[in-house]
N, C-alpha and C positions, 0 to 999 in steps of 0.2 A: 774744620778744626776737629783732632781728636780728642775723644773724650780723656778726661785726667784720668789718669793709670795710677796715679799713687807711688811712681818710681821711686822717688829720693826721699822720700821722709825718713826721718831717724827712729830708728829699732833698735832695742837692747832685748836679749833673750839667750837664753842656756840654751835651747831646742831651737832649731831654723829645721824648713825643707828644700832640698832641692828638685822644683819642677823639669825635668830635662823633656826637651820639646828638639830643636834643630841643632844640638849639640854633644854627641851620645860619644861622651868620652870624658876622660878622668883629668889628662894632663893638658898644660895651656887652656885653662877654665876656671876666667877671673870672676863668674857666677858663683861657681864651685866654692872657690878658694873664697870669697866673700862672706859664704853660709856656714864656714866655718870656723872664721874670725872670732876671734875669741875664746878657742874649747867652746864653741857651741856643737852639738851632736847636731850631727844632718842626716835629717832622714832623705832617701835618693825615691823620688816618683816620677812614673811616667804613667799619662791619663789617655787611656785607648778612645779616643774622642769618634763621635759618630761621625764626623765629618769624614773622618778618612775612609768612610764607605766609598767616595766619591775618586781615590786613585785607583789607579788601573794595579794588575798583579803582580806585574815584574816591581812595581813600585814598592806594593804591600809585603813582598815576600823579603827582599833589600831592607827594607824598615824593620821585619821578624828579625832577621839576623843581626840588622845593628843591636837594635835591644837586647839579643840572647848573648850575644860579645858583652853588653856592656853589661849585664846583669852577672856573666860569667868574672869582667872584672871585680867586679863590686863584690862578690863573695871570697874572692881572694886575698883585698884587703879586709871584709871585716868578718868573713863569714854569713852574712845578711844580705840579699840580692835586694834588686832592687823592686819599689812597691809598686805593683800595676792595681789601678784601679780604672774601672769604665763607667764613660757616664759623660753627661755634659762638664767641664772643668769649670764652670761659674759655680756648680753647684759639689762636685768631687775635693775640688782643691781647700774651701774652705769647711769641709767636712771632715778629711784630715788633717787640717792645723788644728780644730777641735779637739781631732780623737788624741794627737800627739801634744797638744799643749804647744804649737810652736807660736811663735810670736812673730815671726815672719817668714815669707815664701822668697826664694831668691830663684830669679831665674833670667836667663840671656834674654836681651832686651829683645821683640818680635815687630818687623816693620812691615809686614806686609798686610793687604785690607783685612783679610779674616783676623791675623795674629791680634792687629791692634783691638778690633769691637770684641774681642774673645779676651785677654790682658785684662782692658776697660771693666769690663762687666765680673769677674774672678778680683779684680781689685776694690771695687765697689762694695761686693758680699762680704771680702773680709776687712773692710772699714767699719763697716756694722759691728762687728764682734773684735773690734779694737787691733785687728791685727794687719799686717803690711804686705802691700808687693814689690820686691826690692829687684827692678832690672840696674843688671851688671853683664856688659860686656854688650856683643851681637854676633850675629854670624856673619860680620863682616870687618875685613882692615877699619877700613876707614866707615864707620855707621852714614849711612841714609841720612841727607840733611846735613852733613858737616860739609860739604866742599859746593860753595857757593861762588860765582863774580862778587866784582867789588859792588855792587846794588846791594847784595844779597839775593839774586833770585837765582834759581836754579840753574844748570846748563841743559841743554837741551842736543847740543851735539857731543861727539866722545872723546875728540882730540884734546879741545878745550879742559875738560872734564878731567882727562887724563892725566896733565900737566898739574893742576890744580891737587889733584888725587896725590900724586908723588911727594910734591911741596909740604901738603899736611901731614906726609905719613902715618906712621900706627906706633903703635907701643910695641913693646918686645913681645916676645912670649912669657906669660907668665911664673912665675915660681912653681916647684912640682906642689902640688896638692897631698902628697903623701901623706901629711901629717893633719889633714880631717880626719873630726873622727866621727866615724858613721857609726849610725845606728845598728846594736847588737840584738837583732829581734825583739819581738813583744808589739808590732806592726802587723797587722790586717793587711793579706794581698791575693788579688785575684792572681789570673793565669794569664800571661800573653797569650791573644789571639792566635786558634789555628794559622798555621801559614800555607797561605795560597798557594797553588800551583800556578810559579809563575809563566808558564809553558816556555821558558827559552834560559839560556844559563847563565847564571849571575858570580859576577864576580866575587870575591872575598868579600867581607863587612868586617867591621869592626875598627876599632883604634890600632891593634897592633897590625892587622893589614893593609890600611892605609899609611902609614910610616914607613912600612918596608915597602909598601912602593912608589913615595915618594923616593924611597934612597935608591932603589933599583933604577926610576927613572933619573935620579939628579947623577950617576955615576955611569949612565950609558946615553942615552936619547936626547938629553937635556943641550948639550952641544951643538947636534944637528938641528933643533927642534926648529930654528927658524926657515931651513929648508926642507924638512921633512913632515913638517905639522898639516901643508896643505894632501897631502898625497897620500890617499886611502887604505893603500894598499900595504903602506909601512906601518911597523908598529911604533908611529914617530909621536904619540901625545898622551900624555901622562893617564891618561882618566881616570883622573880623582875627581870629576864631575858628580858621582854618586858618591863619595865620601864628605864631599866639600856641600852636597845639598843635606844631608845630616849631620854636619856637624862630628863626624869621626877625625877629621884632621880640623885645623881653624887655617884661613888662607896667612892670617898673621905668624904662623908655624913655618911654611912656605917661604915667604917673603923671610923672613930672617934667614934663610940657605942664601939669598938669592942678592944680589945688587941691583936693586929694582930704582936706583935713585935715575934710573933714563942714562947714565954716562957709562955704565961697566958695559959687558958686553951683549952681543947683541943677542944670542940663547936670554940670558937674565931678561933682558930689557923686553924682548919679544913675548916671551913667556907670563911676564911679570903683568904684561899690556893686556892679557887673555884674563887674568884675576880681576884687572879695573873694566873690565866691561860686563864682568858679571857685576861689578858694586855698579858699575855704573847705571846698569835697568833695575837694579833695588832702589835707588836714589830715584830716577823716574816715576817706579812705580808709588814710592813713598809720597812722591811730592802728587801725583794725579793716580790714586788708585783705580778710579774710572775704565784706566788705560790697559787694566788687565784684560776687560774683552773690548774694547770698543778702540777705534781709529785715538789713536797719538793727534795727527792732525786732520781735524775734522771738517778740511774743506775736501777731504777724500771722501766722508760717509756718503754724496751721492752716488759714487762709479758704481756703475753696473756692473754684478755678480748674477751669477744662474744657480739658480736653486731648485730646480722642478728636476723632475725627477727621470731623465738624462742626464743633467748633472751630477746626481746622485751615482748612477752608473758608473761613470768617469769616474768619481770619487774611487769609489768599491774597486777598480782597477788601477787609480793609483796606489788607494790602501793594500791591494795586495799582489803590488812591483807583478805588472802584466802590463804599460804602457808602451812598452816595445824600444822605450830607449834604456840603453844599457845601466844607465849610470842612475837611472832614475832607478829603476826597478833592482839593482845592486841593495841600493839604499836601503830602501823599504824593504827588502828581503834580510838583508843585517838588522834592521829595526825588531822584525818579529824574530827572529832566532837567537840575538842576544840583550834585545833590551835596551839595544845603544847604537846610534849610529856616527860616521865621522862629521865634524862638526862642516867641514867644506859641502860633504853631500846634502848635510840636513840644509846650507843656504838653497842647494842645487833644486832637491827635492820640491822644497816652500816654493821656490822661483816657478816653479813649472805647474803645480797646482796653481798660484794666481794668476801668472801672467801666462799659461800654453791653456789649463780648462777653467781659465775663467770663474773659478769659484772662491767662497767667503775664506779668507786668510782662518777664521776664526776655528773653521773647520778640519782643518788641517793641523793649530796649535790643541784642537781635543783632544785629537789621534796621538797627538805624541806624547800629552799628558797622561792618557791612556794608558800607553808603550813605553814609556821611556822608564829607566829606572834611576835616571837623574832627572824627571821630569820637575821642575822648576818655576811656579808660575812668572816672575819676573824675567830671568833667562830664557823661558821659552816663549813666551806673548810675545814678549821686545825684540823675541830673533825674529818670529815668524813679521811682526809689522816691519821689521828692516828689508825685508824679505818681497813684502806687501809694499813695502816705499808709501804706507799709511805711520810710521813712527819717526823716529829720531832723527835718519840718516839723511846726509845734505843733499844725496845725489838720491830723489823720490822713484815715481813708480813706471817712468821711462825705462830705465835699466832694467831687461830682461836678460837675464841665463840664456845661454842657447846651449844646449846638453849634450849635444855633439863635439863643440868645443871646447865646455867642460870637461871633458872626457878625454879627450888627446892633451888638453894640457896638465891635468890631476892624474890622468891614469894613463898613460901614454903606451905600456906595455898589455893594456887591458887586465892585467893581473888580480885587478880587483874586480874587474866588474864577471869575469870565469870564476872568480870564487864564490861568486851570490848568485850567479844567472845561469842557468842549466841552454836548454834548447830557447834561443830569444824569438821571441813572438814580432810582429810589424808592427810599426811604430802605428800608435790610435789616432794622428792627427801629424800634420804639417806643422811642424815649428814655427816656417817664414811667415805660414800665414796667421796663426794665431798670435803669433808677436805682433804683424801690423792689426792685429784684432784688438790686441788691448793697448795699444797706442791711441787706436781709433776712439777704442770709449776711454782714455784718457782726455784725449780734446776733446769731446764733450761736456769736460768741467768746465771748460776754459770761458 
């Protein structure tokens, strides 16, 4: 059980703040629009939290530019950017309702393990000093915990999950937020953190470049997307992956372009089925947070993994796409130069780290969390165990990738794997026999 958050209690106040955490934009933002109810003045903060020592750069550098976008909005409407302060947020966040007199903090409701013992504790401090934490809204359509069987217990597969997902739907998009009124100075603000060199090149940030390419992609790509989303080589998938993990677009933004009711067509429906799988591993993750490092299903925790240090070897030549097959080392080579890899390869890549070297799934979701700059812990734990056949997926950890066939059927012209792979090295191991390798210590569960 989690600790009480203090969400819904009733607050009345002239001053509110908005904490903005996974949602770093102005319009479609019923948090937003919430804190401002009433002619209350909202002060706009965001808390450089120690924790985020722990993403990697392309990460940390993606997060600089959102905040410098939205701080850039924020002075447009009031002339006041927005207030950074650093520090732990249990103890930051009720030290500015202090300084600003506000009576309540409103912020997009946070389901993941850190978010909620982080929420808990920031809610706690300002109960003591009489003041509120008022979650509104999530970074998802349909919130974590709403789409249940008829028991009530969670789903555990995605098909089911999916259907159920549709049937609840989401609310609209918001009303514009234009008319809060922010705070006109007279606010204490540090400096956003230098911005790392993320060593590879990141895409646009902010709100107004996420919107224009959702439109570029819904007026070009969007069509094909159900025949071109597997195929690496095209520029056939939206990636608003890094907009949609902060919050510069909301997915419920999306889905209202879109005919997501399962019956329009099949770009919508296909497309629409890529958003419910991201809510779908928040929902998982929400209901067993455990499951961010450790096996989904835990009659898998005995299989034999190698961790001595030949496997560690392996590792270091998958991490730096030198295995000798094409498609793997494609990948990985796209991973470090821009930060993002195609979602078909990232199954391809995981598949061949657990089932061709035998090693911990777990290690492999670091590396991306590291690298990615939509790294995600719920979408990226929950791919990598799909991947592992330790999570969700009905068809477990028999299914192995063979990456050669990967390859002629995703990339048939090779076009993708010549644009990442210079002079290709020999492959480090036999497929046929490493696949009957981890069949082998598969029945050994048995």
């Amino acid at each position: 059980m989690a600790p009480r958050m203090g969400y819904n209690e009733p607050v009345t106040q002239r001053r509110s703040i908005m904490w903005f955490r996974r949602d770093l934009r102005l319009g479609d933002h019923p948090a937003l629009d919430a804190a401002g109810s009433d002619g209350a003045e909202v002060v706009p903060v965001f808390v450089v939290d120690p924790s985020f020592a722990a993403a990697g750069a392309p990460r940390s550098a993606y997060l600089h530019d959102c905040l410098a976008a939205l701080d850039a909005d924020l002075r447009a409407r009031s002339g006041t950017g927005l207030v950074v302060r650093h520090g732990n947020p249990a103890e930051e966040i009720p030290r500015l309702a202090a300084e600003v007199d506000a009576g309540a903090v409103f912020v997009s409701r946070d389901y993941g393990p850190y978010g909620r013992r982080r929420d808990a504790a920031v809610a706690d401090e300002l109960r003591r000093d009489d003041r509120t934490l008022k979650g509104v809204g999530s970074p998802y359509a349909v919130p974590p915990g709403s789409v249940r069987k008829g028991d009530g217990d969670p789903y555990a597969v995605f098909t089911p999950f999916s259907k159920v997902w549709r049937q609840i739907g989401w609310e609209a998009p918001v009303r514009s937020t234009a008319d809060v009124r922010l705070v006109d100075g007279g606010v204490t603000s540090g400096q956003l953190p230098d911005r790392p060199d993320p060593g590879c090149d990141l895409p646009p940030a902010g709100e107004a470049a996420a919107l224009d390419q959702w439109r570029e992609f819904g007026h070009g790509a969007l069509d094909d997307y159900p025949d071109d989303r597997d195929r690496p080589a095209l520029d056939g998938t939206s990636r608003l992956s890094p907009a949609l993990k902060w919050g510069t677009v909301h997915p419920r933004t999306l889905l209202a372009d879109l005919d997501a009711s399962g019956a329009g067509s099949a770009a919508h429906t296909v497309f629409s089925s890529e958003l419910a799988w991201r809510e779908f591993y928040a929902d998982v993750l929400f209901e067993q947070p455990r499951t961010a490092w450790e096996n989904l299903n835990r009659k898998m925790d005995p299989m034999a993994v190698d961790t001595d240090a030949a496997a560690r070897t392996r590792f270091d030549r998958w991490a730096a796409g030198e295995t000798g097959f094409g498609i793997v080392d494609a990948g990985m080579r796209q991973l470090s130069a821009t930060g993002w890899m195609h979602n078909r390869v990232r199954m391809i890549v995981a598949s061949f780290l657990v089932k061709d070297l035998h090693l911990p799934w777990q290690w492999g979701a670091r590396w991306f969390m590291q690298h990615l700059v939509d790294g995600d812990l719920a979408s990226n734990n929950h791919g990598w165990q799909w991947a592992a056949g330790t999570g969700t997926d009905a068809a477990p950890y028999f299914r192995v990738f063979n990456p050669h066939l990967q390859q002629e059927r995703y990339d048939p012209d090779g076009a993708y794997v010549d644009r990442w792979v210079g002079e290709p090295v020999d492959p480090m191991l036999d497929h046929k026999a490493e696949r009957e390798e981890a069949l082998r210590r598969l029945a050994l569960l048995r």
